[in-house]
PAZAPA-4460 file (N, C-alpha, C; in steps of 0.05 Angstrom, whole numbers, plus 32768, in hexadecimal, padded with zeros to 4 digits):
% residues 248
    n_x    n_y    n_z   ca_x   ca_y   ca_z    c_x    c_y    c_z   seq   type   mol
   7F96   81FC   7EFD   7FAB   8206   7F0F   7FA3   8201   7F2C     1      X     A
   7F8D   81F7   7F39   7F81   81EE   7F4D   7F83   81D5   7F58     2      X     A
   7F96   81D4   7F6C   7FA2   81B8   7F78   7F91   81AF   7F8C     3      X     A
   7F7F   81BF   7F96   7F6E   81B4   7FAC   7F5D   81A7   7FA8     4      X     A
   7F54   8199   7FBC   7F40   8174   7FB2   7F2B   817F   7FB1     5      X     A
   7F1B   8199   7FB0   7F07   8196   7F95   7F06   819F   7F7D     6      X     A
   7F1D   819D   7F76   7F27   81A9   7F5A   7F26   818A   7F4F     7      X     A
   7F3B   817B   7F5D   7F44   8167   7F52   7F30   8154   7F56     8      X     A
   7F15   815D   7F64   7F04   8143   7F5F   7EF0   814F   7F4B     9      X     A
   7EF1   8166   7F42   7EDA   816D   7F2E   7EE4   8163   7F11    10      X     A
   7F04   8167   7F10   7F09   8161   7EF9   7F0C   814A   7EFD    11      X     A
   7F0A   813A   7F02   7F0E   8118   7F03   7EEB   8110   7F01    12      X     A
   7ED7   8129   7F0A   7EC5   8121   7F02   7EB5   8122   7EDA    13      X     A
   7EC6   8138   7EDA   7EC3   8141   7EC0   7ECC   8125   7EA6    14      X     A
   7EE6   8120   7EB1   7EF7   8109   7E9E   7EE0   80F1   7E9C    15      X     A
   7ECC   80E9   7EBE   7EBB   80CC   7EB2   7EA5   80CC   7EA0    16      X     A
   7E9B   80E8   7E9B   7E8E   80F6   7E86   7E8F   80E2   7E6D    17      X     A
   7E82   80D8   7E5A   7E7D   80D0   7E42   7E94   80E6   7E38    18      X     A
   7EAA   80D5   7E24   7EB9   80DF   7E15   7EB1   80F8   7DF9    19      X     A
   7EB5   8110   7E02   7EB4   8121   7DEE   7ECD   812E   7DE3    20      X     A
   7EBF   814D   7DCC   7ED9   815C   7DC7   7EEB   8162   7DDF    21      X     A
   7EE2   8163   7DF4   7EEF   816E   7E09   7F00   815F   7E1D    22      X     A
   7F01   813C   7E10   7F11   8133   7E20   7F33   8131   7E26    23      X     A
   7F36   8134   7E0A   7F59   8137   7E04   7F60   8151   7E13    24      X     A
   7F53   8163   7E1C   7F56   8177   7E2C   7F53   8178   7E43    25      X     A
   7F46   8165   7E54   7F37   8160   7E6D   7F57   8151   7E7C    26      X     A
   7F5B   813C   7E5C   7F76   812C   7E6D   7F8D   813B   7E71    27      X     A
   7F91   814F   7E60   7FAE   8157   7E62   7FA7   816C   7E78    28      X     A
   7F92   8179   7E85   7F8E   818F   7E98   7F99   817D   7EA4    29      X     A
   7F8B   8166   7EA6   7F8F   814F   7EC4   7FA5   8144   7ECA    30      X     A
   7FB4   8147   7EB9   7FD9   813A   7EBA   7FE4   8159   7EC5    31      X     A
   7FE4   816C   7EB8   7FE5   8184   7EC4   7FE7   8182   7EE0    32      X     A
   7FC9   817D   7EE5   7FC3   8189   7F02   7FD5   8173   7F12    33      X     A
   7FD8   815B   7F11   7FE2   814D   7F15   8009   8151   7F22    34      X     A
   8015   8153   7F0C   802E   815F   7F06   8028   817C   7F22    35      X     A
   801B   8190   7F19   8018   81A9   7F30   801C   819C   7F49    36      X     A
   800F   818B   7F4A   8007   8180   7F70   801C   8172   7F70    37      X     A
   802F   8164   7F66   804B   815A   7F67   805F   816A   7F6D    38      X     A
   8058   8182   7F64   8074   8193   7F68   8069   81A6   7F82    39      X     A
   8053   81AD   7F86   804C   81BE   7FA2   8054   81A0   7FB5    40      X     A
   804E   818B   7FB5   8059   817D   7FC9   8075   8179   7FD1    41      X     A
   8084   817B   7FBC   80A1   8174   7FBD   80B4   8189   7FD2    42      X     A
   80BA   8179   7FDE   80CB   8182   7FF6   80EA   817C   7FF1    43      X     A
   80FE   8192   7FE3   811C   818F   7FE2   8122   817C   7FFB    44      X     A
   8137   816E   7FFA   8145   8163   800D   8156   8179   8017    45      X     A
   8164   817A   8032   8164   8187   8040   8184   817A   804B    46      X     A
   81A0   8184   804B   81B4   817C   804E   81B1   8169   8068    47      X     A
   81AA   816F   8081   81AB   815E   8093   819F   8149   808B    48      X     A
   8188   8143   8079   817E   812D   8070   8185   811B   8060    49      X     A
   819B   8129   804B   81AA   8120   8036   81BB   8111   8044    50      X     A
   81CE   8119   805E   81DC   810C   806C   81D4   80F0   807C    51      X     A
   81BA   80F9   8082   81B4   80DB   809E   81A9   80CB   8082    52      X     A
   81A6   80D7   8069   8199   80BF   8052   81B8   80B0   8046    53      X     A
   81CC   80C4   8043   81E5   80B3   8042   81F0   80A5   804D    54      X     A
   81EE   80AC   8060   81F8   809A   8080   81E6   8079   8085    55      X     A
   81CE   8072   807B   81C2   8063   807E   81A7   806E   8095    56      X     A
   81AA   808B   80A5   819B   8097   80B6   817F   8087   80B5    57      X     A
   8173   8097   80D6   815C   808B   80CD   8149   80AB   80BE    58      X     A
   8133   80A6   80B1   811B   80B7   80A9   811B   80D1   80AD    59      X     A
   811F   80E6   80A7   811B   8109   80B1   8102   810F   80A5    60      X     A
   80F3   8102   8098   80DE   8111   8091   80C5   80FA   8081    61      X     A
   80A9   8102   807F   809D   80EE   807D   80A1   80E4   805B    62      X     A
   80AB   80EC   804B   80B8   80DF   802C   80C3   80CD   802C    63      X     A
   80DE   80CF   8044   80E9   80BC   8045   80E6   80A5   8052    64      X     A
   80DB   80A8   8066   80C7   808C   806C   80BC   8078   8062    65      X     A
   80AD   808B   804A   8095   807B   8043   80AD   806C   802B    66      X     A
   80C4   807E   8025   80D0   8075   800E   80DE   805B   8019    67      X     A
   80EB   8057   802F   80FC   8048   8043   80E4   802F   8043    68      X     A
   80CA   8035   8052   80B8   8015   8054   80B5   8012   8035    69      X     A
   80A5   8017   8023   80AA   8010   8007   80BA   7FFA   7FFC    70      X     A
   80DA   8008   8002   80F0   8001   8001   80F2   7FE4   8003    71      X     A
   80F2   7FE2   801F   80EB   7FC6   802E   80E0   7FB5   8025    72      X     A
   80C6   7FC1   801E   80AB   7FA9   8012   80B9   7FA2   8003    73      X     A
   80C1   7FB3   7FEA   80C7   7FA6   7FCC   80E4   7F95   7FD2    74      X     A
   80F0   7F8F   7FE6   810A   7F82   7FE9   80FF   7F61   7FF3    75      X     A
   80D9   7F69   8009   80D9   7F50   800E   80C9   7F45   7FFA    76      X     A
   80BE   7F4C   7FDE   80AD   7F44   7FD6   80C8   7F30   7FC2    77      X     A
   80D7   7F3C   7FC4   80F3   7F2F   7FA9   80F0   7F16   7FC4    78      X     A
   80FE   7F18   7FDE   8104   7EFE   7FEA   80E9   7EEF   7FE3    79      X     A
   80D3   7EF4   7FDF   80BC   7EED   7FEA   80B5   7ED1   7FC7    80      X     A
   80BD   7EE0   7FB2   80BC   7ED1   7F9D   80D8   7EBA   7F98    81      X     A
   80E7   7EBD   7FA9   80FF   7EAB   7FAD   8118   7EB1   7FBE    82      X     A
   8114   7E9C   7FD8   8137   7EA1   7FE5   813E   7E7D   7FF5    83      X     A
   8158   7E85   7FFE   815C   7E6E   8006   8145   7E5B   8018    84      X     A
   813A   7E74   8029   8131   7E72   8043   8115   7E68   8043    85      X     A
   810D   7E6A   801E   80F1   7E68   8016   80DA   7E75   802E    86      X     A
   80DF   7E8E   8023   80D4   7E9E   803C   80B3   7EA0   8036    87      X     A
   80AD   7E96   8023   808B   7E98   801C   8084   7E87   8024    88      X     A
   808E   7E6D   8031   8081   7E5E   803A   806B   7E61   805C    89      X     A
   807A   7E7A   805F   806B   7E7E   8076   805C   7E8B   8075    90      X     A
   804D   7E8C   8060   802D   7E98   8058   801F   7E85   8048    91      X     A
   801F   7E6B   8047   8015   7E57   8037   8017   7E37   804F    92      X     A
   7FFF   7E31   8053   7FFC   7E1C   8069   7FF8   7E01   8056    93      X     A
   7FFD   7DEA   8061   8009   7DD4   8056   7FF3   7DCC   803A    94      X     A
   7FD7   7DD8   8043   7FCB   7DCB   802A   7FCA   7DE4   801A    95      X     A
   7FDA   7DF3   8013   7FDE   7E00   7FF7   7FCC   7E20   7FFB    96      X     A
   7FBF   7E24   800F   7FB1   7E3B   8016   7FBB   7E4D   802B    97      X     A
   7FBE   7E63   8025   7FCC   7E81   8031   7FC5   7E7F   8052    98      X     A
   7FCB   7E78   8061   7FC5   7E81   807C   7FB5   7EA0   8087    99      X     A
   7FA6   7E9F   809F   7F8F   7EB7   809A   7F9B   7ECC   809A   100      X     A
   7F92   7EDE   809E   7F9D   7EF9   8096   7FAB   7F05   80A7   101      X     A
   7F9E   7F00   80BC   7FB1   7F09   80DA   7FCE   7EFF   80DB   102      X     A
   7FCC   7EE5   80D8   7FE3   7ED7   80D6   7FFD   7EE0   80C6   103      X     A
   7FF3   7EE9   809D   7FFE   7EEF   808D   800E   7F0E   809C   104      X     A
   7FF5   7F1A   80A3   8002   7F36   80AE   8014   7F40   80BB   105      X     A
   8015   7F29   80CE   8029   7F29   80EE   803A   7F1F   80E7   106      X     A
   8047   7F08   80D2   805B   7F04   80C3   806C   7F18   80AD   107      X     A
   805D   7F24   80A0   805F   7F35   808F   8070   7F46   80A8   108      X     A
   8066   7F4A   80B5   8068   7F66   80C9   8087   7F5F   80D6   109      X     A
   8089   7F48   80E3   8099   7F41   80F0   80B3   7F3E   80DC   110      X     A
   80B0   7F36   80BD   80CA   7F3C   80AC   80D3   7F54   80AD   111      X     A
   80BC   7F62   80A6   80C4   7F80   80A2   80C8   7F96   80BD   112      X     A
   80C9   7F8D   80D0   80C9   7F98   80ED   80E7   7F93   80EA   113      X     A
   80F1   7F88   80EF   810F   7F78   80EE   811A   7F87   80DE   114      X     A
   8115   7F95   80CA   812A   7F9D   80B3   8125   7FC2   80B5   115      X     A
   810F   7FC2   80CD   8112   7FE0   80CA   811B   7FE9   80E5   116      X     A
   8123   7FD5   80F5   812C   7FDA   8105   8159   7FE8   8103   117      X     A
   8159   7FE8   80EA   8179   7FE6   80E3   8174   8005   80DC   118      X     A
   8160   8014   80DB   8161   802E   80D2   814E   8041   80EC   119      X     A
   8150   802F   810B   8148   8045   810F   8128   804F   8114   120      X     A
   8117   8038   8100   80FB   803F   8102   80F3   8024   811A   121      X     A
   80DB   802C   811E   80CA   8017   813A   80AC   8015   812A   122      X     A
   80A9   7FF8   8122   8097   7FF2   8119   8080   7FE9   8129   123      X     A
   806B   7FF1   8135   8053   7FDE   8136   803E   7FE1   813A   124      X     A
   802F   7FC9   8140   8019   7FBD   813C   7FFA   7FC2   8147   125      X     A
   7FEA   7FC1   8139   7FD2   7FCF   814B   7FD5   7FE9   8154   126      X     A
   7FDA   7FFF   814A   7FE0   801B   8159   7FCA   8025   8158   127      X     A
   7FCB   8036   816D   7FB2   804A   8172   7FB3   8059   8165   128      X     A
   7F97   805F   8158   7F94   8085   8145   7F7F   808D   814D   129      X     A
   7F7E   80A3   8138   7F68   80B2   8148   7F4C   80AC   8144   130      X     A
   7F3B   80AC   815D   7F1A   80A7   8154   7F1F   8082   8156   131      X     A
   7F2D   8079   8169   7F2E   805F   8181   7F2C   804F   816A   132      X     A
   7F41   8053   8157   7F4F   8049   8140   7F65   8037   813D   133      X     A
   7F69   8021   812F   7F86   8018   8130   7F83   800D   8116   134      X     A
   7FA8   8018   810B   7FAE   8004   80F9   7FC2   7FEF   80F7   135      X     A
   7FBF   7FDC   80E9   7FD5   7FC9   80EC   7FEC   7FC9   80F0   136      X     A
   8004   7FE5   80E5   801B   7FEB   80EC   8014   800C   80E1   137      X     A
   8030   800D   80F5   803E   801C   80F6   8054   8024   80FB   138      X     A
   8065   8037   80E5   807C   803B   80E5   8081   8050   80F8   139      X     A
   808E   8059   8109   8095   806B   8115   80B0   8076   811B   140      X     A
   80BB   808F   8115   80D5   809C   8121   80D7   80B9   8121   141      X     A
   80D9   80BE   813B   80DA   80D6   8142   80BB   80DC   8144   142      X     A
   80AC   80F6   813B   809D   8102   8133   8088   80F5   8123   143      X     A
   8090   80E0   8115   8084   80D5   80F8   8077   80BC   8107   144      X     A
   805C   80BB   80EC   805F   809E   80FA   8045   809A   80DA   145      X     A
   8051   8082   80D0   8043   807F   80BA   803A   8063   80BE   146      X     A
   801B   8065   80B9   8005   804F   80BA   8007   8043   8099   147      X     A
   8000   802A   80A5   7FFE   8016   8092   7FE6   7FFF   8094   148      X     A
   7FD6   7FFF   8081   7FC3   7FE5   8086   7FC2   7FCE   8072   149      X     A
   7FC1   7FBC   807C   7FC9   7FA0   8065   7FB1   7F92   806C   150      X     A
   7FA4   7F82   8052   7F92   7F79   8051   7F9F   7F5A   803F   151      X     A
   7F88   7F48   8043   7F8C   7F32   8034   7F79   7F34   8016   152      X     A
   7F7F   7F2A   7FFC   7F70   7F30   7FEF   7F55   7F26   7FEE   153      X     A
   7F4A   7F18   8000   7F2D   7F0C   8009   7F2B   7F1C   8018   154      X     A
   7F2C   7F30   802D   7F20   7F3D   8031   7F02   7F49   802D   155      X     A
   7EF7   7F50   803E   7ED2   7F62   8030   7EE5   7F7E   8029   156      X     A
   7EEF   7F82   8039   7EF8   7FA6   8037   7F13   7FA7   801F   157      X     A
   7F18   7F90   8013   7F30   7F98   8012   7F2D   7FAF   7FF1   158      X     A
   7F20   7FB1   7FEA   7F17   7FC7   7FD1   7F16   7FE8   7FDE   159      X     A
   7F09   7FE6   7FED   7EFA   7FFF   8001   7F1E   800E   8012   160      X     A
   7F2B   7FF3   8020   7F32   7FF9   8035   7F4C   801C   8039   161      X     A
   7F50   8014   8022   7F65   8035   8018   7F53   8045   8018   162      X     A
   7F45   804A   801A   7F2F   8060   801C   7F26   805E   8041   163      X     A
   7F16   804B   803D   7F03   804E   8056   7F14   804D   806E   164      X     A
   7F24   803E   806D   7F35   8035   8085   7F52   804D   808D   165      X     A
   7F62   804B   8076   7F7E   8058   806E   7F73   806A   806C   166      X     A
   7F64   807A   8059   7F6D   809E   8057   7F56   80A4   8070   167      X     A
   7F3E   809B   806D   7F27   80A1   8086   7F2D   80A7   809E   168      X     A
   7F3D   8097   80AE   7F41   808F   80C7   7F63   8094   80C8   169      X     A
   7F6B   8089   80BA   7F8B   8091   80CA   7F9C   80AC   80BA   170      X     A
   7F95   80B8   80A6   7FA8   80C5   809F   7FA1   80E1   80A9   171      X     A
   7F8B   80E4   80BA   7F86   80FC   80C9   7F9A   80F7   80E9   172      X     A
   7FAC   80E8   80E2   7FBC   80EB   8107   7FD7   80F7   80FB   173      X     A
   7FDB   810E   8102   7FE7   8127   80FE   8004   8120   80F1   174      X     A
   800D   8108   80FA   802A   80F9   8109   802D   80F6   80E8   175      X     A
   8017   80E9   80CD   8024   80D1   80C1   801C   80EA   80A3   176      X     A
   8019   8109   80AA   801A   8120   809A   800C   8114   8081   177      X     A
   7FF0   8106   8080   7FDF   8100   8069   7FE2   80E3   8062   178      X     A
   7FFE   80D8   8065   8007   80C8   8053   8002   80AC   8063   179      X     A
   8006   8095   804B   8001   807B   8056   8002   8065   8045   180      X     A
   8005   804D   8054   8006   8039   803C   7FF3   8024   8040   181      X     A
   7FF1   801D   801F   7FD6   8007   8029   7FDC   7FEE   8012   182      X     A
   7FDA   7FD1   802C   7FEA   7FBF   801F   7FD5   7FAA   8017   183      X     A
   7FD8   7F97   8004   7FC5   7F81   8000   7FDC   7F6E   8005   184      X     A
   7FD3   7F53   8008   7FE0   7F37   8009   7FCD   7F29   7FEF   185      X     A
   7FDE   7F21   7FDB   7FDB   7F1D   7FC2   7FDA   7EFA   7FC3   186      X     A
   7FD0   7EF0   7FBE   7FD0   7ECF   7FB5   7FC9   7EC5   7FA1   187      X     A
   7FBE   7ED2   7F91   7FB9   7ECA   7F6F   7F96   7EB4   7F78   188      X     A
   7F96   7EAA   7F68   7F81   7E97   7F5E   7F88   7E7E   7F66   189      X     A
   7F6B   7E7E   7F84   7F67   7E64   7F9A   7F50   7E5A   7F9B   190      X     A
   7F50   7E40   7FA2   7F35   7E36   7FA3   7F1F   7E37   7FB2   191      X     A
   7F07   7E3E   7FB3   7EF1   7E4A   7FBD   7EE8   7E38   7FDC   192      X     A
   7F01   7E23   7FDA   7EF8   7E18   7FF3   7F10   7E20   8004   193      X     A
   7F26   7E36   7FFE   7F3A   7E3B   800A   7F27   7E55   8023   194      X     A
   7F15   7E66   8017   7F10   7E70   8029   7F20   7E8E   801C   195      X     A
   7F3D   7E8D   800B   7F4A   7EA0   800D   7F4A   7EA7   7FEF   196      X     A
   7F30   7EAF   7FE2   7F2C   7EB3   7FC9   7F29   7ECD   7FC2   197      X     A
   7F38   7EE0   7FA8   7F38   7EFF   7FA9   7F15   7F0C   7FAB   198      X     A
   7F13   7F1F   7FC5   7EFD   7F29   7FBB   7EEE   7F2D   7FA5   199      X     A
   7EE0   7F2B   7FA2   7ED1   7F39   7F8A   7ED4   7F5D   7F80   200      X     A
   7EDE   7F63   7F6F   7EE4   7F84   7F71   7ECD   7F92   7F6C   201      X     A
   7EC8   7FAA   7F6D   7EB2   7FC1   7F64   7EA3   7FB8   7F47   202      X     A
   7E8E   7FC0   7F3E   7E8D   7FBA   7F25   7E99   7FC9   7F0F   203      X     A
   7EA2   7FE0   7F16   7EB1   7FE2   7EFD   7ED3   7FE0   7EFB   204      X     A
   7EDE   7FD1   7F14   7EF4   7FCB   7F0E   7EFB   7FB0   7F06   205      X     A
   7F08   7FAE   7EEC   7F0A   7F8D   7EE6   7F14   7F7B   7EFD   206      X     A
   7F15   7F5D   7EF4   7F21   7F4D   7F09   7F3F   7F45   7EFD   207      X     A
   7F52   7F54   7F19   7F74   7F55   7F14   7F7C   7F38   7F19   208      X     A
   7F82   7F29   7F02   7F92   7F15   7F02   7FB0   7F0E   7F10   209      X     A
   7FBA   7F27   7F0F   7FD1   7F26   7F19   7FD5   7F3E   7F32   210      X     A
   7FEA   7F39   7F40   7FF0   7F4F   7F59   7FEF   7F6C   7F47   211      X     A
   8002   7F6C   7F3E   800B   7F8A   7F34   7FE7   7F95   7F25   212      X     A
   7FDF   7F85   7F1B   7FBC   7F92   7F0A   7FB1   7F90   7F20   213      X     A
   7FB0   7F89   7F36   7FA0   7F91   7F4D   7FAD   7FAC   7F5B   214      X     A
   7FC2   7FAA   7F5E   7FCD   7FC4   7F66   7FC2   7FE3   7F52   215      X     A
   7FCD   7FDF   7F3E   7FBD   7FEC   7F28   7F9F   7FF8   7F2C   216      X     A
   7F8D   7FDF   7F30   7F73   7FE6   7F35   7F75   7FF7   7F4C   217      X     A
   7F82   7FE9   7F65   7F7C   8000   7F79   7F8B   8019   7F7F   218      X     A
   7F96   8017   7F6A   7FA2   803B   7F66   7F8A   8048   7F57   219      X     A
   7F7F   803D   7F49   7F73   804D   7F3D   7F56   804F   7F43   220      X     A
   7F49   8040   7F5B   7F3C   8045   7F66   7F3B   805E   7F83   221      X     A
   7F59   8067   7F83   7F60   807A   7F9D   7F55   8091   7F8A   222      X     A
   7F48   80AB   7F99   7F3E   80C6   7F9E   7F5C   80DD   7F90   223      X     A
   7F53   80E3   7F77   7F6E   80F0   7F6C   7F7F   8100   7F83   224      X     A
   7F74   810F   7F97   7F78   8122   7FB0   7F8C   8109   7FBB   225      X     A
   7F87   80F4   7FBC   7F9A   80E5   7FD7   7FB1   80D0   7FC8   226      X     A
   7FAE   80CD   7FA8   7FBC   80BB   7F9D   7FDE   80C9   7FA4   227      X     A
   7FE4   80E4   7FA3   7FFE   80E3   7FAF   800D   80DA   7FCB   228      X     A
   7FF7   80D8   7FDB   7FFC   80D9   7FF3   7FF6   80B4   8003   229      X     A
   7FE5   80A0   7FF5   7FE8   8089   7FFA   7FF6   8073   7FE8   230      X     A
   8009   8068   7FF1   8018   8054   7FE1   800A   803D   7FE1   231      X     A
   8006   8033   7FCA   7FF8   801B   7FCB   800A   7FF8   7FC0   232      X     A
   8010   7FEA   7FD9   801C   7FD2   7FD8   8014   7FBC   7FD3   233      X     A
   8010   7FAA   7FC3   8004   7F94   7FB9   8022   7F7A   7FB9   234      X     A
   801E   7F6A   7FD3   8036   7F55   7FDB   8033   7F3D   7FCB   235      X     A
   803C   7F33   7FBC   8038   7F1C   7FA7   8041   7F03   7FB7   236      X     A
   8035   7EF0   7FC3   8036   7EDD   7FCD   8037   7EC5   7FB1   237      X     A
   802D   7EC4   7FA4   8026   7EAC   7F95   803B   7EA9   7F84   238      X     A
   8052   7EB9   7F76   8060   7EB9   7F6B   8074   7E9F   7F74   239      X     A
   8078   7E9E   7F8F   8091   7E8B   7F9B   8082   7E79   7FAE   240      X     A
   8060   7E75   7FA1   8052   7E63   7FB6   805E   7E4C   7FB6   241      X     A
   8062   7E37   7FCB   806E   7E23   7FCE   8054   7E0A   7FC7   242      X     A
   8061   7DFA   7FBD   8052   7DDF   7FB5   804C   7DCF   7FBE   243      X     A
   802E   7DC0   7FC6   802F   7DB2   7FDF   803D   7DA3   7FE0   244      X     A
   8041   7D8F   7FF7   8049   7D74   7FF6   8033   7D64   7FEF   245      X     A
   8039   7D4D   7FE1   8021   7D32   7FDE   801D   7D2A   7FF8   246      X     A
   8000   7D1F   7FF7   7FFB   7D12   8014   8003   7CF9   800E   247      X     A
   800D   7CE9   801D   800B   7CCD   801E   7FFC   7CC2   8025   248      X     A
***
């Protein structure tokens, strides 16, 4: 019945325990406790909110934010596997390898800046937090302001970085109430002279073949205490990668 994070990290310590009589019991406490901390979080909607959400409004509260960028991603990840405009091409440089990460980011950023601008939110870049901090974006309106950090999947940090970076450092700035999102740039399986090859993961997490089993892994590498509170986005580039041209 104990929702606080050292409840939920003792029993999560208990579960890596060598399987005994006591595990079929360990899991269902833990779905339990689970379910509990879902419903103490849940915040009714609130008529003025119901309205600016029917209206197209912008954000009254930090749920809907995080629900609104979400939103977004998964609309650009559909353009991103196919549109007229072959919009993946602008993360894939002529010889068949992902452009650096900075690059991928500030594009990424610049789609999705544009589309949140129709509701109201002000997205950006490099923001200050606390302890002479910055993360890549941020969403901001009104009061709110929800951090986001995107990594490439070559990355050193990019295993660590939902932890060390996202809950460590930015989800203590009062504005973004715990919450946050943490994005990878996905490219599947590249060649070792691209430079842009998937880290190597932890040892006991397998190696994710695909976006969504990397996502997977790093959910389930997040701290039971914070898995409600960071959304974890994994952008599938390789799906609608474009094909080189032949050289002549």
């Amino acid at each position: 019945n104990d929702t606080r994070a050292p409840a939920i990290e003792a029993l999560r310590d208990l579960l890596t325990q060598p399987a005994d009589s006591y595990t079929l019991d360990l899991l269902h406490m833990a779905e339990e406790q689970r379910q509990k901390l879902v419903e103490e979080n849940f915040e009714p909607l609130q008529p003025e909110a119901l309205m600016a959400l029917l209206a197209d409004g912008p954000p009254s509260n930090i749920g809907d934010l995080r629900a609104l960028v979400l939103h977004e991603l998964s609309v650009i990840q559909q353009r991103l596997s196919g549109d007229d405009l072959d919009l993946v091409s602008m993360f894939w440089n002529d010889s068949g390898f992902p452009y650096i990460e900075n690059t991928c980011r500030d594009r990424l950023g610049m789609i999705l800046s544009a589309e949140m601008r129709h509701y109201g939110v002000q997205m950006l870049t490099e923001v200050d937090m606390p302890k002479s901090k910055r993360a890549d974006f941020a969403f901001i309106c009104g009061d709110l302001q929800l951090p986001m950090e995107v990594k490439g999947q070559w990355h050193d940090e990019v295993w660590e970085g939902a932890q060390t970076q996202l809950e460590e450092r930015y989800l203590i700035d009062w504005r973004s109430q715990g919450c946050g999102i943490y994005c990878v740039l996905w490219f599947g399986f590249l060649a070792s002279r691209s430079g842009r090859r998937l880290q190597a993961p932890p040892m006991n997490i397998p190696t994710p073949a695909t976006a969504e089993a990397m996502r997977a892994a790093l959910i389930e590498s997040l701290r039971e205490a914070v898995k409600p509170r960071i959304d974890i986005v994994v952008i599938d580039f390789e799906a609608g990668k474009p094909v080189p041209a032949p050289r002549v």
